[in-house]
ROGUTI-263793 format. One record per atom (N, C-alpha, C): residue in one letter; z, y, x. Coordinates in steps of 0.05 Angstrom, whole numbers, padded with zeros to 5 digits, always signed. Layout:
AZYX...
***
This chain:
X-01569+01707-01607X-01598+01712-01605X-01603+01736-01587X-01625+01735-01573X-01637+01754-01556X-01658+01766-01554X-01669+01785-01579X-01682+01795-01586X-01705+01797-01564X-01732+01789-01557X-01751+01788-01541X-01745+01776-01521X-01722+01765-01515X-01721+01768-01482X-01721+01723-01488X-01715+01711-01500X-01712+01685-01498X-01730+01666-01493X-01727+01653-01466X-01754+01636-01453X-01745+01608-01461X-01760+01593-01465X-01752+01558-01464X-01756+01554-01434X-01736+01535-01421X-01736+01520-01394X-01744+01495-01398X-01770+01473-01389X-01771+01447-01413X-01752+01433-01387X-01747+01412-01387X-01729+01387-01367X-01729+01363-01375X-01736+01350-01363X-01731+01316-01363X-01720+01308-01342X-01707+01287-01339X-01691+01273-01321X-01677+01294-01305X-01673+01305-01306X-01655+01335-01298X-01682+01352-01273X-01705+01357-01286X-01721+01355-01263X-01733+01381-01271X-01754+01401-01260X-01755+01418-01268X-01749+01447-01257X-01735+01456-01235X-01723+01470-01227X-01707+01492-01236X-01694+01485-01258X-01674+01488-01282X-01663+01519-01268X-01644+01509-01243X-01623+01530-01237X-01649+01553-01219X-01659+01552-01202X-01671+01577-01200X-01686+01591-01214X-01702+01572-01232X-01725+01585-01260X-01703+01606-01277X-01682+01598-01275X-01654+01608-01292X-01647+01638-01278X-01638+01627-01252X-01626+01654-01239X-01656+01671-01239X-01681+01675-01245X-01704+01686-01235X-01701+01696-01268X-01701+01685-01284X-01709+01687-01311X-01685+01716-01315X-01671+01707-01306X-01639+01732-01321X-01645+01750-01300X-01650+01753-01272X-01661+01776-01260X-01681+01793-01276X-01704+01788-01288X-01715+01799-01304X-01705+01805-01327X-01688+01804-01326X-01676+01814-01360X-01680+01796-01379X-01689+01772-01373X-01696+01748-01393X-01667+01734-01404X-01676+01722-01418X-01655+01691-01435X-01655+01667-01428X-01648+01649-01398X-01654+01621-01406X-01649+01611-01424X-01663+01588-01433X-01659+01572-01459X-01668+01545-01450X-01649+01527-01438X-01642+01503-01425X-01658+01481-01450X-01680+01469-01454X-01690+01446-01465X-01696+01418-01451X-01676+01399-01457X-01674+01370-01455X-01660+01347-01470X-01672+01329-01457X-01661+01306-01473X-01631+01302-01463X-01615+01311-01447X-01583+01300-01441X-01566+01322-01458X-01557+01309-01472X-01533+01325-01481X-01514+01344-01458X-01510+01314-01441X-01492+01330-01420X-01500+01337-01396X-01534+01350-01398X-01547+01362-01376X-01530+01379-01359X-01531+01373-01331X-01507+01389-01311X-01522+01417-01309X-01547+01424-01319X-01556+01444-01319X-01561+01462-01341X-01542+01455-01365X-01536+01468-01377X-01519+01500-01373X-01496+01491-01350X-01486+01520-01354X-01504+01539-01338X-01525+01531-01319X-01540+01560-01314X-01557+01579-01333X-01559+01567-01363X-01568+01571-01384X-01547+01577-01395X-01567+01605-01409X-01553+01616-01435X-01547+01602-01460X-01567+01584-01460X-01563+01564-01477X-01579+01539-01477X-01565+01516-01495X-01583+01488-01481X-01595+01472-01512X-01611+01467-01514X-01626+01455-01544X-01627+01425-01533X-01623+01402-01547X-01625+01380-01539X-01652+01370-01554X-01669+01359-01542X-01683+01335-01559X-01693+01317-01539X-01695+01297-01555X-01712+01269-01547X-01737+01276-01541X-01742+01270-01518X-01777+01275-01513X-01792+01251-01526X-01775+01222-01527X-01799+01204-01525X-01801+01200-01560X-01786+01218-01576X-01784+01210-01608X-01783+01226-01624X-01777+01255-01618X-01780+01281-01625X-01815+01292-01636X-01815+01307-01654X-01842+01313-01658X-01833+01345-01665X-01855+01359-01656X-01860+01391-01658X-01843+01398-01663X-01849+01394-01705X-01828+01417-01724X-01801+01400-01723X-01786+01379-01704X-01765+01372-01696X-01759+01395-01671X-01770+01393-01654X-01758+01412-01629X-01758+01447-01652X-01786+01453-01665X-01779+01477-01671X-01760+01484-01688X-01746+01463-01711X-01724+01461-01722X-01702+01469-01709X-01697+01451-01685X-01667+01460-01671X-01672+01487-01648X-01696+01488-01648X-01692+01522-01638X-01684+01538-01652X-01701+01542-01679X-01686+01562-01698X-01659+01556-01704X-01646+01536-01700X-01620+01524-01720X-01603+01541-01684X-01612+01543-01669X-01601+01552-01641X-01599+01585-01640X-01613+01599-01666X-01612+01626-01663X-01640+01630-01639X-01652+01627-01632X-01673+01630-01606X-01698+01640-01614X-01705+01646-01609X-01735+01659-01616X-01747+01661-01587X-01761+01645-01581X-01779+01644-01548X-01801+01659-01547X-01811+01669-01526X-01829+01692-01513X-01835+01677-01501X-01841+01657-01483X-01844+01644-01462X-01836+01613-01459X-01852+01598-01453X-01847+01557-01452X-01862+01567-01412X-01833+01553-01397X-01832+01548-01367X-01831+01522-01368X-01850+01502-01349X-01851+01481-01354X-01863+01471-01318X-01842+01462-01307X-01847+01441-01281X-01854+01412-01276X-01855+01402-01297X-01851+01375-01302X-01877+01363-01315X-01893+01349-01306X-01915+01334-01313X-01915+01324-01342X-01890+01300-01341X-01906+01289-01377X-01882+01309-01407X-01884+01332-01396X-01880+01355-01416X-01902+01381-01417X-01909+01369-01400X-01948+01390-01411X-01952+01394-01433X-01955+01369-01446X-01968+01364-01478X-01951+01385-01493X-01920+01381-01494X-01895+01389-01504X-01904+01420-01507X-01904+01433-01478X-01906+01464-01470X-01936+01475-01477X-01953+01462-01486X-01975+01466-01494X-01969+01482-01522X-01964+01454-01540X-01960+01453-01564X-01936+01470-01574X-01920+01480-01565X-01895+01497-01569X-01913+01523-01561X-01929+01526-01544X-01936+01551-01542X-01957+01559-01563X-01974+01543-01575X-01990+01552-01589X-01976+01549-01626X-01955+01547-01615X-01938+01545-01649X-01928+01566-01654X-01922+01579-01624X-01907+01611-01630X-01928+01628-01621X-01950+01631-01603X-01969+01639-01603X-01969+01652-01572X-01959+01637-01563X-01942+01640-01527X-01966+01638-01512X-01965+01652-01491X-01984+01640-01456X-01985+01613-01460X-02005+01607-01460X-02002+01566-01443X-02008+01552-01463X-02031+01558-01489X-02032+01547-01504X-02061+01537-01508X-02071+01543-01489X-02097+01535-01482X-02106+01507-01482X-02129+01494-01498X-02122+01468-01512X-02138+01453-01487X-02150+01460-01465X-02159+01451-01438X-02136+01444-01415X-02113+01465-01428X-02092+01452-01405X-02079+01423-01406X-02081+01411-01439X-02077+01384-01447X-02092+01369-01431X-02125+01372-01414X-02128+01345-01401X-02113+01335-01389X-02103+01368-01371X-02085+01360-01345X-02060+01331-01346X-02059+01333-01365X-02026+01317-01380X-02044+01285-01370X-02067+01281-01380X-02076+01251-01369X-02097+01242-01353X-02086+01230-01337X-02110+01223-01308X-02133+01210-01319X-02130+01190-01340X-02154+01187-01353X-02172+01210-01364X-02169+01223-01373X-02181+01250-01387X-02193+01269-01360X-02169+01275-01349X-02187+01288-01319X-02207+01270-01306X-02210+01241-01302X-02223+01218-01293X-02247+01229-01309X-02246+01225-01332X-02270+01239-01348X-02283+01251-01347X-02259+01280-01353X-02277+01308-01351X-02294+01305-01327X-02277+01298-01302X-02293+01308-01280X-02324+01290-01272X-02319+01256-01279X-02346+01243-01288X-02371+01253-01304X-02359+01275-01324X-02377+01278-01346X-02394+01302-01334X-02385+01314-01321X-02389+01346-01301X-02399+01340-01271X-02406+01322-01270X-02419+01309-01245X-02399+01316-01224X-02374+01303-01228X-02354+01324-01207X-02351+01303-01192X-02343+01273-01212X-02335+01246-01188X-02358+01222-01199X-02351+01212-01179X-02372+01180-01184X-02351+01162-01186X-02315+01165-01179X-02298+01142-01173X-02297+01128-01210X-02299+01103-01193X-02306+01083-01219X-02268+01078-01226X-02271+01076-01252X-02240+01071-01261X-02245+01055-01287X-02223+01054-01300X-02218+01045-01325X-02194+01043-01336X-02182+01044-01353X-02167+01054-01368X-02159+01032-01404X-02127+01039-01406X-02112+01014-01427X-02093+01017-01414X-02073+00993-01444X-02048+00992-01441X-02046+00967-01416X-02014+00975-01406X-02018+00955-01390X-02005+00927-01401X-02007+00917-01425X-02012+00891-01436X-02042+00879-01441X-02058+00898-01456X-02081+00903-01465X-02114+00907-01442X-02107+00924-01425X-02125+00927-01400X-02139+00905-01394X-02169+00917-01405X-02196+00899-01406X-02200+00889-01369X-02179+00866-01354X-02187+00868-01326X-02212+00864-01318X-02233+00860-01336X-02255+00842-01329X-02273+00866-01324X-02266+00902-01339X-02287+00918-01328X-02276+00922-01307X-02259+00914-01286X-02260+00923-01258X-02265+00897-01235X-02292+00913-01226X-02312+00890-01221X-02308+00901-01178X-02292+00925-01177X-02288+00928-01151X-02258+00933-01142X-02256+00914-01119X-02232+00920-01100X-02233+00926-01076X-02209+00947-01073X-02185+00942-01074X-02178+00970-01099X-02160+00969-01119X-02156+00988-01132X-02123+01002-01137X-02130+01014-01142X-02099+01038-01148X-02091+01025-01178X-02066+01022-01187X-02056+01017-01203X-02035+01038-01216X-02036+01058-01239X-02005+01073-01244X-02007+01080-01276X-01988+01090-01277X-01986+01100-01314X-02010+01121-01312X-02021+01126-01336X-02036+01141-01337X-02024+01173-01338X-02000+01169-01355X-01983+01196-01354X-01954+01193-01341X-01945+01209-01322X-01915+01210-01319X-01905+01188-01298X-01932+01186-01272X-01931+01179-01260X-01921+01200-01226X-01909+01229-01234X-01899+01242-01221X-01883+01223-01192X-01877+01239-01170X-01868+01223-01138X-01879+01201-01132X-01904+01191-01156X-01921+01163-01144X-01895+01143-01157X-01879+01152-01176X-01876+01135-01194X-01892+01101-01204X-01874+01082-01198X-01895+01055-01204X-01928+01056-01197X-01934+01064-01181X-01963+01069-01166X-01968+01039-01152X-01980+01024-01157X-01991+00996-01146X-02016+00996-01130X-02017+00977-01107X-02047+00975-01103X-02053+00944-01101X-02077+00937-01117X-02080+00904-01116X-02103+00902-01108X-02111+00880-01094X-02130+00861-01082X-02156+00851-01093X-02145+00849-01116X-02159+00823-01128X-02155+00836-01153X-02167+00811-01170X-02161+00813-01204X-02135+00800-01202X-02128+00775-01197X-02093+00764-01189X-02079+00787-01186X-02087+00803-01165X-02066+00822-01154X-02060+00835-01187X-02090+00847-01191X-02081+00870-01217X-02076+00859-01242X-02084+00840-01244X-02059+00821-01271X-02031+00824-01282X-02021+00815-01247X-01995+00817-01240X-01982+00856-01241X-01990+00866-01231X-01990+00900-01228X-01980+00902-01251X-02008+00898-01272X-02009+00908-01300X-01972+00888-01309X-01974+00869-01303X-01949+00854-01318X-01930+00863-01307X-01919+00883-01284X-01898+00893-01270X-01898+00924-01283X-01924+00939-01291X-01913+00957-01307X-01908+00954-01330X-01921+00935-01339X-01902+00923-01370X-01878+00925-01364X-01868+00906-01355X-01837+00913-01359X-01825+00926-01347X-01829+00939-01337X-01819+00967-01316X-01830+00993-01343X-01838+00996-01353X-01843+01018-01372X-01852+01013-01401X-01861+00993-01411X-01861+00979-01436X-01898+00969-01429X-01898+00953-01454X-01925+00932-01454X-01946+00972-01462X-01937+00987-01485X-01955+01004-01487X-01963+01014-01478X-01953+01024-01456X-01959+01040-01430X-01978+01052-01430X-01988+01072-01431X-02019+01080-01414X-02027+01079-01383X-02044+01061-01369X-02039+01055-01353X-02076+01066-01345X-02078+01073-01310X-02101+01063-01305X-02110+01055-01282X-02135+01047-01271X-02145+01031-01253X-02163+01037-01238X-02160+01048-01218X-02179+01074-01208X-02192+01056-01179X-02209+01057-01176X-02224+01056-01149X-02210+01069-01123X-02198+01041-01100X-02187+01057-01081X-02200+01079-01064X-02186+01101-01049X-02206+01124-01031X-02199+01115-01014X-02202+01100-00990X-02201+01100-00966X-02208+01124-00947X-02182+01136-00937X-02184+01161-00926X-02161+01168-00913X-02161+01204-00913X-02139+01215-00899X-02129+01235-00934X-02108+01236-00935X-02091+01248-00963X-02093+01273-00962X-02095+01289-00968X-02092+01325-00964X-02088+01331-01005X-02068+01360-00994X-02067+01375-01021X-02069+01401-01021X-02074+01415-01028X-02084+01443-01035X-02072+01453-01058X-02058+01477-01064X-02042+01498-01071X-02058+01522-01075X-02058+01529-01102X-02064+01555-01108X-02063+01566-01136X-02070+01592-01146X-02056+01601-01173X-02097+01594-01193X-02097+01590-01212X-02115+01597-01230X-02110+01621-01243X-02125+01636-01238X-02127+01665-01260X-02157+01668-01274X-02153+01667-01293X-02178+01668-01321X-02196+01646-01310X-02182+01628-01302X-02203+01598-01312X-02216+01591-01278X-02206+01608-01255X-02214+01608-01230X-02192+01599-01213X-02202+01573-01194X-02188+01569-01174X-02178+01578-01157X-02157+01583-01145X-02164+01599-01122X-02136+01576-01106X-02154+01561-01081X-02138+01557-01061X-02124+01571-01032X-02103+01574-01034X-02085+01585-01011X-02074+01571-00992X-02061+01541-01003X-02050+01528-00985X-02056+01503-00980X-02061+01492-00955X-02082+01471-00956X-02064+01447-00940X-02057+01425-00942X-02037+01409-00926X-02053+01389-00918X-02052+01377-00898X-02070+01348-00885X-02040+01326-00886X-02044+01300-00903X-02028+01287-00893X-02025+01262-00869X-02016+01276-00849X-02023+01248-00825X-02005+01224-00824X-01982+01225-00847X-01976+01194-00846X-01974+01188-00883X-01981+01159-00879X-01974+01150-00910X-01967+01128-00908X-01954+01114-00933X-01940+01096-00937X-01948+01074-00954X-01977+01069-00941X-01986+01050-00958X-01989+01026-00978X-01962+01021-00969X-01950+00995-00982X-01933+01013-01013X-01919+01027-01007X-01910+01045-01024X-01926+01066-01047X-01947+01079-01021X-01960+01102-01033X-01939+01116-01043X-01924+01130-01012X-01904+01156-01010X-01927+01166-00985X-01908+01195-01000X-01918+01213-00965X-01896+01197-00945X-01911+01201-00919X-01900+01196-00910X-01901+01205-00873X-01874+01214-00855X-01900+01231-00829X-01901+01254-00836X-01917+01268-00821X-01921+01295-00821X-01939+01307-00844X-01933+01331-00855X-01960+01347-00870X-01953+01374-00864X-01981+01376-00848X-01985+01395-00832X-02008+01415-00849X-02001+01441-00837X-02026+01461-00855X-02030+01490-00828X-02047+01495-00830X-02081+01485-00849X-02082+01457-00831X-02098+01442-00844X-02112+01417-00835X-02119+01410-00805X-02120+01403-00799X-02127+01395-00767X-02146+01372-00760X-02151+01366-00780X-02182+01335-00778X-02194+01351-00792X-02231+01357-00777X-02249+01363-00790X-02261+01359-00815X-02268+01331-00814X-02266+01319-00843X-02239+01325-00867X-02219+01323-00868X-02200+01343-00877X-02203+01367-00889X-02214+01380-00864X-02218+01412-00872X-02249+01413-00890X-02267+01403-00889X-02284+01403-00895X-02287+01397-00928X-02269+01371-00931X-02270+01358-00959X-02240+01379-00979X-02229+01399-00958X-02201+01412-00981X-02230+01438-00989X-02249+01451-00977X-02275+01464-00989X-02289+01454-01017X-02297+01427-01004X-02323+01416-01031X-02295+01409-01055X-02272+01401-01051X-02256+01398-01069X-02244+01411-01092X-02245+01431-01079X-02235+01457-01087X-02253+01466-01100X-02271+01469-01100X-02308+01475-01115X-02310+01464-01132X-02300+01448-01131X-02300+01409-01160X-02277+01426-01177X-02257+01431-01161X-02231+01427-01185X-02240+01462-01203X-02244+01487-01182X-02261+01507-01196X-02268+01510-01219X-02291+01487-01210X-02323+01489-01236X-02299+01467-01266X-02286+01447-01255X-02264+01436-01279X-02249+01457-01297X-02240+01470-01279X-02216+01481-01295X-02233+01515-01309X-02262+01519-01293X-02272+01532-01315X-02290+01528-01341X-02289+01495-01345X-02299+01488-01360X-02285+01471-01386X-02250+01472-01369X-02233+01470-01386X-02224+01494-01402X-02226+01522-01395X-02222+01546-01406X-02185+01555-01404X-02191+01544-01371X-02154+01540-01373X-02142+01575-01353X-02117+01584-01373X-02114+01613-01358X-02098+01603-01343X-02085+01622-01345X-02067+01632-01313X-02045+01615-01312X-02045+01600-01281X-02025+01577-01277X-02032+01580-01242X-02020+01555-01245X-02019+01538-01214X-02024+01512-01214X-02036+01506-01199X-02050+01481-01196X-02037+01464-01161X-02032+01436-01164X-02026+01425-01134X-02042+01408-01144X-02071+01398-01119X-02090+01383-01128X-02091+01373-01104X-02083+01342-01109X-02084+01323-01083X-02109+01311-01085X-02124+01302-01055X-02150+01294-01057X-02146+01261-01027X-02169+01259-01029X-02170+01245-01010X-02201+01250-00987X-02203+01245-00966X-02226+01251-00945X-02234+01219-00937X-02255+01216-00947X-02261+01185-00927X-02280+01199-00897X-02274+01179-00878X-02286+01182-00855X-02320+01200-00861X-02338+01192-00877X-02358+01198-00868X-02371+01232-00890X-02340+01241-00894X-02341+01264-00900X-02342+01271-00929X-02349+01248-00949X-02340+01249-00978X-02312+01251-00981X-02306+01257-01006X-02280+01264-01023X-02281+01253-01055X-02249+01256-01061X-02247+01251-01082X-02224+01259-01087X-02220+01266-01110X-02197+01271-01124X-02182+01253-01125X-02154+01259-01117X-02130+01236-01123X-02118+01247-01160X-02112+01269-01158X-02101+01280-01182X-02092+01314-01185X-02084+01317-01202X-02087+01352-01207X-02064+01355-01216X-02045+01370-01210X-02026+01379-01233X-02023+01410-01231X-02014+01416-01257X-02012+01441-01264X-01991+01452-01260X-01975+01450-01238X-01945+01464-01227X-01954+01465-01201X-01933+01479-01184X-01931+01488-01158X-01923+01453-01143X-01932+01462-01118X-01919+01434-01099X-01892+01437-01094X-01879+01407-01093X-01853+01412-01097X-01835+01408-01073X-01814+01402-01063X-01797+01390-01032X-01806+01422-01020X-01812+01423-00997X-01812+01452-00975X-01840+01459-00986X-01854+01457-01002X-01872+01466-01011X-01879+01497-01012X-01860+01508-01029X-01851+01534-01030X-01847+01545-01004X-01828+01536-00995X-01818+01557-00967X-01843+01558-00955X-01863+01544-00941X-01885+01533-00929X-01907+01553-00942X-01902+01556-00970X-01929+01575-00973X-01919+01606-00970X-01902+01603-00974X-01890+01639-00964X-01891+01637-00950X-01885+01624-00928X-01880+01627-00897X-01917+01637-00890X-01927+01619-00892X-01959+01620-00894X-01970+01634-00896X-01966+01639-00936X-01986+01651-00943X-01971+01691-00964X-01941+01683-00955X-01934+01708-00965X-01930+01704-01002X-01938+01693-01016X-01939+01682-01032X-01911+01661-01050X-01904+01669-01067X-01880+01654-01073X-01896+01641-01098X-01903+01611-01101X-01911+01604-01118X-01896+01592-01155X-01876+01597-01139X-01852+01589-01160X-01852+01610-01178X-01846+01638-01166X-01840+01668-01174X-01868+01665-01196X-01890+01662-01178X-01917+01667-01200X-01924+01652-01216X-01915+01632-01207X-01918+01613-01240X-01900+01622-01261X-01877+01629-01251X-01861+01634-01275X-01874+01666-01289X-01883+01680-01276X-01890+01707-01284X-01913+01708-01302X-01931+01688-01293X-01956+01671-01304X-01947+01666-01335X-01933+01655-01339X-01923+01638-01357X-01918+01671-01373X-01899+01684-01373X-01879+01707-01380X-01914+01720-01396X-01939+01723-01381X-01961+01737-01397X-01967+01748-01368X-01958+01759-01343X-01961+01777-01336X-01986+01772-01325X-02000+01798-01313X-02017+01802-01300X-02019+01798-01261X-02031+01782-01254X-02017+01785-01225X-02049+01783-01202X-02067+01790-01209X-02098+01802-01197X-02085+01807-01173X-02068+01821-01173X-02065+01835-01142X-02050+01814-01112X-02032+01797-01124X-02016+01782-01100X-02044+01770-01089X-02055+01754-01102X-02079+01753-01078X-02101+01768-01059X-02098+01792-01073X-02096+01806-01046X-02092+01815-01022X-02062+01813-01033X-02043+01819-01002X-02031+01791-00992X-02047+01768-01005X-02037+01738-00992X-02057+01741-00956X-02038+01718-00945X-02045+01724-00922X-02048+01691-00918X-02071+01686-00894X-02069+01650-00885X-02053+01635-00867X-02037+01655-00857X-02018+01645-00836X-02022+01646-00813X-02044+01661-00802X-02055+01665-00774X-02059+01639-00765X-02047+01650-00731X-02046+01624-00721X-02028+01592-00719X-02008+01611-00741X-01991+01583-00738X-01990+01560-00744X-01985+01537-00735X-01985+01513-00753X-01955+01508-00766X-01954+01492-00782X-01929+01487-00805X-01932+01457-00809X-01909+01440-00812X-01911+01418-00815X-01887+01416-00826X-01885+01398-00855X-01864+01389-00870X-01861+01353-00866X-01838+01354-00859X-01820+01326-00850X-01799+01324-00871X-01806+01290-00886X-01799+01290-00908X-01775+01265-00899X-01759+01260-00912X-01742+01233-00912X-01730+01234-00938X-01734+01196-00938X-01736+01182-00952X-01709+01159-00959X-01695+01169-00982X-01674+01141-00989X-01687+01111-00974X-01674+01101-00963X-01678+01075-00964X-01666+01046-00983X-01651+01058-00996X-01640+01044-01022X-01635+01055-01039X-01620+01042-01068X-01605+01059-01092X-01582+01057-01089X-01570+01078-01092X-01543+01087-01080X-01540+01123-01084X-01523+01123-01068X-01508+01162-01074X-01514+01166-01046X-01528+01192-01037X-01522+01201-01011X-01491+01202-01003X-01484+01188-00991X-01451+01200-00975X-01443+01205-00951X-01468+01214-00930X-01472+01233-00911X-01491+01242-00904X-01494+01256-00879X-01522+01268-00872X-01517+01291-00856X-01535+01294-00837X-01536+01309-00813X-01545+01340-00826X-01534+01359-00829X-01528+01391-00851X-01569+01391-00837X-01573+01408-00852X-01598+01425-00846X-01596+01454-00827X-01569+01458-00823X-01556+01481-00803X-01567+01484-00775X-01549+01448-00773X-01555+01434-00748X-01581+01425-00740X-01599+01425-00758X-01629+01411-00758X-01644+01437-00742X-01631+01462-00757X-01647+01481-00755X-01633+01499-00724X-01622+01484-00707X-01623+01496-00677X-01633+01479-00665X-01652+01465-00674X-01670+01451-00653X-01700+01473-00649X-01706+01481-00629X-01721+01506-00638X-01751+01493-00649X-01759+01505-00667X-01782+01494-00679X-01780+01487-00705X-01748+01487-00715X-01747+01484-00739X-01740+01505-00750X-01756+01510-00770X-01757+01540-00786X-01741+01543-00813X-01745+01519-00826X-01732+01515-00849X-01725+01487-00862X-01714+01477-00887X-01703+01459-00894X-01691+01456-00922X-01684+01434-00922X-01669+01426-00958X-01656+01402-00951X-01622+01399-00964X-01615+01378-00963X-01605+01375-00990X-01603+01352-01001X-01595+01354-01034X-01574+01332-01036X-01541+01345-01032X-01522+01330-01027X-01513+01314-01054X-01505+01292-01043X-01496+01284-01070X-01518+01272-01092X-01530+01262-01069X-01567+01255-01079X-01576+01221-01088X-01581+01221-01122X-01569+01191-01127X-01594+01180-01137X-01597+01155-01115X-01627+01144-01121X-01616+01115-01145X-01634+01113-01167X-01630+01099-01184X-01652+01079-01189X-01675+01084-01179X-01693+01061-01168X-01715+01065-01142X-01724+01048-01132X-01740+01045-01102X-01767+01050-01121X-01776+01052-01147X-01806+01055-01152X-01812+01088-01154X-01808+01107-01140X-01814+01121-01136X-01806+01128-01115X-01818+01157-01102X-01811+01175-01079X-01773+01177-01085X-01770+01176-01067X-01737+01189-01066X-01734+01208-01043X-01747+01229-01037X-01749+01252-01016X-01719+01261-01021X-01695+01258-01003X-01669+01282-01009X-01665+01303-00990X-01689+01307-00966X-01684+01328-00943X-01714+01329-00930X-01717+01352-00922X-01740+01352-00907X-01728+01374-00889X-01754+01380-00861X-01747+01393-00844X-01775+01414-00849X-01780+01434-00851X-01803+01450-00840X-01800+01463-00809X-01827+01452-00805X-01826+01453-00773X-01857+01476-00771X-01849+01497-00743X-01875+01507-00749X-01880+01513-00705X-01897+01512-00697X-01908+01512-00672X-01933+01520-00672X-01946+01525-00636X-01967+01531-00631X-01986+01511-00629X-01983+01486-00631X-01992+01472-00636X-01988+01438-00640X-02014+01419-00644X-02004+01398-00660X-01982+01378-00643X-01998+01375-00618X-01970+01363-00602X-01944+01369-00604X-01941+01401-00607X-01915+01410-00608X-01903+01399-00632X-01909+01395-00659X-01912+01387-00682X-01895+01358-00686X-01903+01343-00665X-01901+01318-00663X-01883+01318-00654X-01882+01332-00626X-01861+01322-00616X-01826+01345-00623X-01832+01357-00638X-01805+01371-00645X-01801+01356-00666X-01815+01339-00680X-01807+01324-00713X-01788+01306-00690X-01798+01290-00673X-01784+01261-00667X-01757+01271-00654X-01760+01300-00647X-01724+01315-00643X-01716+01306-00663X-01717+01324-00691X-01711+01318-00720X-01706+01290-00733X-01726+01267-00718X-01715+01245-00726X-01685+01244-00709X-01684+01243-00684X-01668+01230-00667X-01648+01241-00683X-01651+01268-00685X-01624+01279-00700X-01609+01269-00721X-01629+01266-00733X-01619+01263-00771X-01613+01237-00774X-01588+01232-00782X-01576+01214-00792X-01557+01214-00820X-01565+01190-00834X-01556+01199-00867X-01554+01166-00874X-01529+01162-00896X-01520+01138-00898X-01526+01140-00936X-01535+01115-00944X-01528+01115-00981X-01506+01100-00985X-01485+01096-01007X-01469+01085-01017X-01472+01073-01045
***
């Protein structure tokens, strides 16, 4: 046991950012304390210690049982991972932790945010909501619509788009058995637009956006990023709708009564200058996300969420945040093309003497286990004077990069 100093790490599917939240946590003089469902989590040894439970069968005084039975006493629940919100909520307000704020629970379901923000005159997007055995198709009277779990639909996880009522029948019957008949599932009104997301910390219940991304390619059939995401924005409409958006998500999250966090809130821009919310989550953006907002904005959003979390006070980094002048930044993402093991790939070394490339991530040994989600294992951050340049140093980066699965 570690008298004050013991944080919980939560993890699912080994996801989470386990090993640096770890090395950050023991720099401060802290305790990791590794929580997941794998016994033989590979990210156990960066933790002082590892608690196992079942997320999908476990209840409260079960996880708080095997903490105490672990010697642990927590100061702090660090939590990266979408459908462990609820989890890190409720563990914090059992020990009497940061993050226990009973407004941070909408975040956990898109139905509930669909809500809140309807009920607050925030959106007009028509949706509806059920299991996907159960799902009343007959209240969705418009197409073309978005189809996904309502929770723990993280990388665009099983994200559908159907046509028709046929189409969404079928959807609903593909996440049946792809995730069970109970599912929480919902049915949202498509945005026909351009994708953008925005980055920034909440402190006492206030938004504050820093980092603003325009996405110029997507993957519609998929619904992956896909292409360039470039920041700040570069389509007017873009820039225009990451403002009124950001005003929306604001006036939400001060009427959720939610403290100090981080927020990545993806939206959408239609041509004639409306917006809408795609979704909100309460963690930092993830892939070059990070590097991209330091580079930018000076700002380490990882560092502050975790510090966030810890109680601390942090009024001042937005102060000395900066917008990035004149530069532009663009993150180039790639994508598994099957399920398989990465078993080569062009280093990020080599990526990065192409001049224009600033930074990078390759994640060797990278094992895709199904095509219904994003499978991002490398990106390039690219940064120039401008958008042409942008373009045309990524298609260096394509020519370059070559990577095989097994």
């Amino acid at each position: 046991m570690a008298e004050d100093r013991d944080v919980l790490i939560y993890s699912k599917r080994y996801e989470g950012g386990v090993r640096f939240v770890s090395r950050m946590l023991t720099a401060l003089g802290r305790r990791p304390v590794l929580v997941s469902e794998k016994p033989e989590d590979v990210n156990s040894v960066h933790c002082a210690a590892h608690i196992v439970v079942d997320w999908e069968t476990a209840s409260l005084e079960e996880l708080v049982a095997a903490v105490g039975a672990a010697g642990v006493e927590p100061t702090a629940v660090v939590n990266f991972v979408d459908p462990l919100i609820s989890w890190q909520v409720r563990t914090a307000r059992h020990y009497g932790l940061t993050g226990s704020e009973q407004g941070r629970e909408v975040l956990l379901s898109k139905a509930r945010v669909r809500a809140a923000m309807a009920d607050r005159g925030l959106s007009s997007l028509a949706f509806a909501t059920g299991t996907a055995a159960s799902l009343d198709t007959d209240a969705v009277t418009s197409y073309p619509v978005i189809v996904k779990p309502d929770q723990d639909s993280g990388a665009s996880r099983l994200v559908r788009r159907a046509e028709d009522a046929a189409e969404l029948v079928s959807c609903l019957k593909e996440l049946a058995a792809a995730a069970g008949p109970e599912t929480d599932v919902i049915v949202e009104e498509y945005i026909d637009g351009i994708e953008f997301s925005v980055d920034g910390p909440v402190l006492d219940g206030r938004f504050h956006p820093l980092f603003e991304v325009e996405k110029t390619g997507h993957d519609n059939r998929r619904h992956h990023d896909a292409g360039l995401l470039i920041s700040p924005p570069v389509t007017a409409q873009v820039r225009s709708a990451v403002g009124e958006l950001s005003e929306r998500v604001r006036a939400l999250c001060s009427s959720l009564g939610l403290g100090n966090s981080w927020l990545h809130v993806e939206g959408r821009a239609r041509a004639d200058g409306t917006c809408e919310l795609v979704e909100v989550n309460p963690r930092p953006g993830g892939r070059s996300y990070r590097d991209a907002i330091r580079r930018a904005c000076g700002v380490d959003s990882i560092d502050m969420s975790v510090r966030m979390a810890l109680g601390e006070r942090l009024d001042g980094v937005l102060a000395d945040a900066t917008t990035g002048g004149t530069e532009l930044l663009a993150m180039l993402p790639f994508e598994a093309d099957r399920v398989g093991t990465l078993a080569s790939a062009t280093s990020i070394e080599e990526l990065m003497r192409i001049p224009g490339v600033v930074d990078g991530y390759l994640f060797e040994n990278f094992r895709v286990v199904t095509m219904d989600r994003e499978n991002h294992f490398a990106e390039a951050l690219i940064a120039a004077d401008s958008v042409a340049d942008l373009h045309r140093i990524a298609e260096q980066v394509r020519s370059a990069f070559t990577f095989t699965f097994e």
